[in-house]
C-alpha positions as CSV (number, residue, x, y, z in Angstrom):
1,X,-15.8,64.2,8.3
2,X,-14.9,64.5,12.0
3,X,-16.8,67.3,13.5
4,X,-15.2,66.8,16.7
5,X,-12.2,65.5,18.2
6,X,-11.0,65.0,22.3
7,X,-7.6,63.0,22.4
8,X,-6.3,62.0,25.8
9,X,-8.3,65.0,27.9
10,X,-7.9,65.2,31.8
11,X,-9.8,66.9,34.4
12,X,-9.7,67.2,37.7
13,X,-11.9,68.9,40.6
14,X,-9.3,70.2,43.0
15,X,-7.5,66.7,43.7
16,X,-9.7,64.6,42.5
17,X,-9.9,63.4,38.9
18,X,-13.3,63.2,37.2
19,X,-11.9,62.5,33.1
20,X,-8.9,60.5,32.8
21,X,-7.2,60.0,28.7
22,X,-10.6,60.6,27.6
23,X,-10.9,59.7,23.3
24,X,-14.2,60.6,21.7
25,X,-15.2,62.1,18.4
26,X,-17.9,62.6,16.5
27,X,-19.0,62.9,13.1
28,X,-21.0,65.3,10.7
29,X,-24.3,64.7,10.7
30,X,-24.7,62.4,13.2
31,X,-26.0,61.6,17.3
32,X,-23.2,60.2,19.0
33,X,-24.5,59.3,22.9
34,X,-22.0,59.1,25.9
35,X,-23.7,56.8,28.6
36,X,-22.7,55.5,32.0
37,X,-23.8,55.9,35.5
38,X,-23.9,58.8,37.5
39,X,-20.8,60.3,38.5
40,X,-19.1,58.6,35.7
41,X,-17.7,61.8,34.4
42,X,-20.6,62.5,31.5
43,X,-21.6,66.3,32.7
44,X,-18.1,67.1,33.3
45,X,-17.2,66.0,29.6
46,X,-19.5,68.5,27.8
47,X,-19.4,71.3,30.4
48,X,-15.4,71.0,29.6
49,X,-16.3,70.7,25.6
50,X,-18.2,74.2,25.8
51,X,-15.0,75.7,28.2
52,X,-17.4,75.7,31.0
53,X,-14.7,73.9,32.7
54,X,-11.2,74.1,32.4
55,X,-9.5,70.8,31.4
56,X,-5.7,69.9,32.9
57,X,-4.6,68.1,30.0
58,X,-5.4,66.8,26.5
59,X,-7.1,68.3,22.8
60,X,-10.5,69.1,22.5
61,X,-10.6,70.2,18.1
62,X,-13.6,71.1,16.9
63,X,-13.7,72.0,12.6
64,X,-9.8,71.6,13.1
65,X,-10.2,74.6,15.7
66,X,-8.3,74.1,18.8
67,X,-10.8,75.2,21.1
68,X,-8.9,74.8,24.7
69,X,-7.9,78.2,24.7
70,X,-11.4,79.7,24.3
71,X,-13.7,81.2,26.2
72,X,-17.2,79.8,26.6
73,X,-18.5,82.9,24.5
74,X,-15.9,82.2,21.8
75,X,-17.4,78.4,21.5
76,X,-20.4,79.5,21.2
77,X,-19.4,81.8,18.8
78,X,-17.9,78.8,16.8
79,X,-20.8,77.0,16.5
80,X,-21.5,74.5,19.9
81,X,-24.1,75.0,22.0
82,X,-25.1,73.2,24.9
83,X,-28.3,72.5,26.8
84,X,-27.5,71.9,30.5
85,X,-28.5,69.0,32.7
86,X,-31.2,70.2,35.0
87,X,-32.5,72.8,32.3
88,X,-30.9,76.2,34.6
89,X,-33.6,78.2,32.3
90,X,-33.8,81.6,33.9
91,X,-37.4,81.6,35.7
92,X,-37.8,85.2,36.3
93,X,-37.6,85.7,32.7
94,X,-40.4,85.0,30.2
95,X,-40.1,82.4,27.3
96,X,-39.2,85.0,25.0
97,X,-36.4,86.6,27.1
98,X,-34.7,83.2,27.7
99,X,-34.8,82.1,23.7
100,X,-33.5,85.8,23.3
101,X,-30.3,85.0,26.0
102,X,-29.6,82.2,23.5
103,X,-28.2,84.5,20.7
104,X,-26.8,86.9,22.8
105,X,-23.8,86.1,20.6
106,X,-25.8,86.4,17.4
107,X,-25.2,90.5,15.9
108,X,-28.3,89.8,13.0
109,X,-30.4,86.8,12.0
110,X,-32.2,85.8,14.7
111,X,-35.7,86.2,14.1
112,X,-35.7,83.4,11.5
113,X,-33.8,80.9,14.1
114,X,-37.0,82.3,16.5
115,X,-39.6,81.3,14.0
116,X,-37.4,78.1,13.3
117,X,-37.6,77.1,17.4
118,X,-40.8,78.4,17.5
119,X,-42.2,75.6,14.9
120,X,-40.6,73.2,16.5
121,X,-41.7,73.7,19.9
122,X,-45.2,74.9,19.3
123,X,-45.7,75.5,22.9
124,X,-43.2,77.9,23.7
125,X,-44.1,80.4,20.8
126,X,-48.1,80.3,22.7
127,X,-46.2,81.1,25.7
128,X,-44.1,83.3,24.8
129,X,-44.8,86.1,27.1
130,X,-45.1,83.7,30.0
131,X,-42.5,83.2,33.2
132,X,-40.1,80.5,32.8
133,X,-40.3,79.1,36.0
134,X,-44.6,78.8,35.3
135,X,-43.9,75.9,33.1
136,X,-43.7,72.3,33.4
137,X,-40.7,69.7,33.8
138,X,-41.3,69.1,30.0
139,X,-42.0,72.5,29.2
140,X,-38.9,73.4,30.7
141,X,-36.5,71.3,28.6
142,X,-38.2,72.3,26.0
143,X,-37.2,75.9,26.8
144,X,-33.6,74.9,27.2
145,X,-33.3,73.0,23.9
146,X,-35.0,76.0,22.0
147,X,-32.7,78.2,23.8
148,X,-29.6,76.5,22.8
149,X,-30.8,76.4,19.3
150,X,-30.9,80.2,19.1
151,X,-27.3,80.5,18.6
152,X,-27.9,78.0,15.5
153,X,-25.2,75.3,16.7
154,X,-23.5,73.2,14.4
155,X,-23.4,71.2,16.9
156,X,-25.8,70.7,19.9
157,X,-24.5,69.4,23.5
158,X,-27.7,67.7,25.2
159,X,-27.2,66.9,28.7
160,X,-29.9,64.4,30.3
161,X,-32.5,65.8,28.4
162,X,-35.3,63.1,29.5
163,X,-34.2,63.6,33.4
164,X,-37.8,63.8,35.4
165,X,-40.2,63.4,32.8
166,X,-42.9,61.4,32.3
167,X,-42.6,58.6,29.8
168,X,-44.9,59.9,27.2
169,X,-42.4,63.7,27.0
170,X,-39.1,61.8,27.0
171,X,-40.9,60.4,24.2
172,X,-41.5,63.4,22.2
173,X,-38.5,64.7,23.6
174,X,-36.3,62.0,21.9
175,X,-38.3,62.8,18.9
176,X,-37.6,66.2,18.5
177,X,-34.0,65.3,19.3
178,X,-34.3,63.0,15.6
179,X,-35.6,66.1,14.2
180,X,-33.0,68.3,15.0
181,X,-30.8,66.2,13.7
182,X,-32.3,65.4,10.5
183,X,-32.8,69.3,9.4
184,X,-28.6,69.3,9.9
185,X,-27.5,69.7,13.6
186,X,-24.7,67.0,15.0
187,X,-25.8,65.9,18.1
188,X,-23.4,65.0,21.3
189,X,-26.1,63.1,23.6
190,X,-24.8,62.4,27.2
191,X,-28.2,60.8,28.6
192,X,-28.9,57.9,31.5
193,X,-31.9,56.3,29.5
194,X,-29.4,54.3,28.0
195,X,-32.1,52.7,26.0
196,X,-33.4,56.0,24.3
197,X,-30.2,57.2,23.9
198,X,-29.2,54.2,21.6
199,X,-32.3,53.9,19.9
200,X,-31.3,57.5,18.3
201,X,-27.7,57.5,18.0
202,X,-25.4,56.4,15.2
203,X,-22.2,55.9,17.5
204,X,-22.3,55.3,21.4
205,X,-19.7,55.6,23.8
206,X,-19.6,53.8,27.6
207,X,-17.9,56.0,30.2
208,X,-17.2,54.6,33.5
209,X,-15.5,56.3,36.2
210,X,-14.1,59.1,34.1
211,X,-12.8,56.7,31.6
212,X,-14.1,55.9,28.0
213,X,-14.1,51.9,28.2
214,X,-15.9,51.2,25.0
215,X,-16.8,52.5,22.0
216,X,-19.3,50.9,19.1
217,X,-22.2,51.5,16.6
218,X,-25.5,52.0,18.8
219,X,-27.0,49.5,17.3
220,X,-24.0,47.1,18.4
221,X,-24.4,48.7,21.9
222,X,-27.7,47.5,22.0
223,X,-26.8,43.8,21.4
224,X,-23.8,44.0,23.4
225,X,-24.5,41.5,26.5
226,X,-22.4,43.1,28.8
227,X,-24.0,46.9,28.2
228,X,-27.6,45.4,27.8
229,X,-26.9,43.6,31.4
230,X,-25.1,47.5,33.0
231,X,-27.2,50.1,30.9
232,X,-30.4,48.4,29.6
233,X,-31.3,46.0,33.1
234,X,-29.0,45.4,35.7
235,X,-26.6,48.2,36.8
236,X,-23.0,48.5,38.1
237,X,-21.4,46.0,35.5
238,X,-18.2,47.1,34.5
239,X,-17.5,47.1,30.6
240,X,-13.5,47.1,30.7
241,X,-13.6,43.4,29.5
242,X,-16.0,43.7,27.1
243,X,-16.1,43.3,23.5
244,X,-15.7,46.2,21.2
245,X,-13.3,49.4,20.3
246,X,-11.8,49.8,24.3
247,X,-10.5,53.1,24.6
């Protein structure tokens, strides 16, 4: 079952056009990873998913829900959250206060998603009553994962989730990520370790230059020449040629 659905979405910034015809869905149940170099157009995809950003043309149908005409609140509300690239916890707040922002949409329940994010990510329930901005890199994203989770998403945007952490965290980052997953959150993975990303997903998608060039099983990704040469050793290959569901 299609969870979600963006048919022929456009997006500009003032003049210039960051998403052009843009085609991606993804499934129930599964981590679907959007990869591609910076500037590509990857950020501006989710932040228009969760209506952060206004798109010019196009669907975006999530559960059969046309969700263009929504507010950010409202798709929260529906069940997307999203974890932002660069984390934008709030650092003046403590852990507690910044979980507690995530289900500011939430009337009743929360306390069991709290103990739910608080098992996962040990850490931030023995810190609870600490400042945000006293933590770590790692720390951090762990902060804004657990955050987005207290809304209790059906479906979770992650946005670079590995960006400036030691190899060891994006590790157990990726990890957790699985996890998530498995206990019955769809995943949308935009993420530059194009390696890590794959290794996780079900379904990948190349974006390049605010175009969706290719679209595959990760695992075909993976053996793909062409995205092994752009994403997983050299870079600045273009993938418009290459093998695979073009878009």
């Amino acid at each position: 079952m299609k969870m979600l659905t963006i048919r022929n979405l456009s997006v500009f910034y003032s003049n210039i056009q960051a998403l052009q015809d843009v085609f991606l869905s993804v499934e129930q149940g599964e981590i679907a990873t959007l990869i591609g170099a910076n500037g590509a157009g990857k950020s501006t995809l989710l932040r228009t998913i969760s209506r952060i950003h206004p798109h010019t043309t196009g669907e975006i149908t999530f559960l059969e829900h046309d969700l263009t005409k929504l507010s950010a609140a409202q798709v929260v509300k529906m069940g997307i959250s999203h974890a932002p690239e660069g984390r934008k916890i709030f650092p003046e707040m403590t852990i507690l206060e910044n979980l507690e922002m995530g289900a500011y949409t939430r009337e009743s329940g929360y306390r069991e998603t709290l103990d739910r994010v608080y098992r996962i990510f040990p850490v931030l329930k023995e810190r609870s009553g600490q400042l945000g901005e006293t933590l770590s890199g790692g720390e951090q994203q762990m902060l804004t994962i657990g955050r987005a989770l207290m809304a209790c998403p059906k479906l979770l945007l992650l946005d670079e989730p590995s960006m400036g952490l030691a190899p060891t965290l994006v590790r157990t980052i990726f990890n957790i990520i699985r996890n998530i997953n498995e206990e019955g959150t769809t995943v949308l993975l935009v993420e530059q370790n194009a390696s890590m990303a794959l290794s996780i997903a079900k379904t990948g998608y190349v974006i390049e230059t605010g175009r969706v060039v290719l679209r595959d099983s990760a695992h075909n990704l993976i053996l793909n020449p062409q995205v092994r040469e752009a994403y997983l050793g050299k870079r600045g290959v273009s993938l418009k040629q290459s093998k695979g569901e073009r878009i």
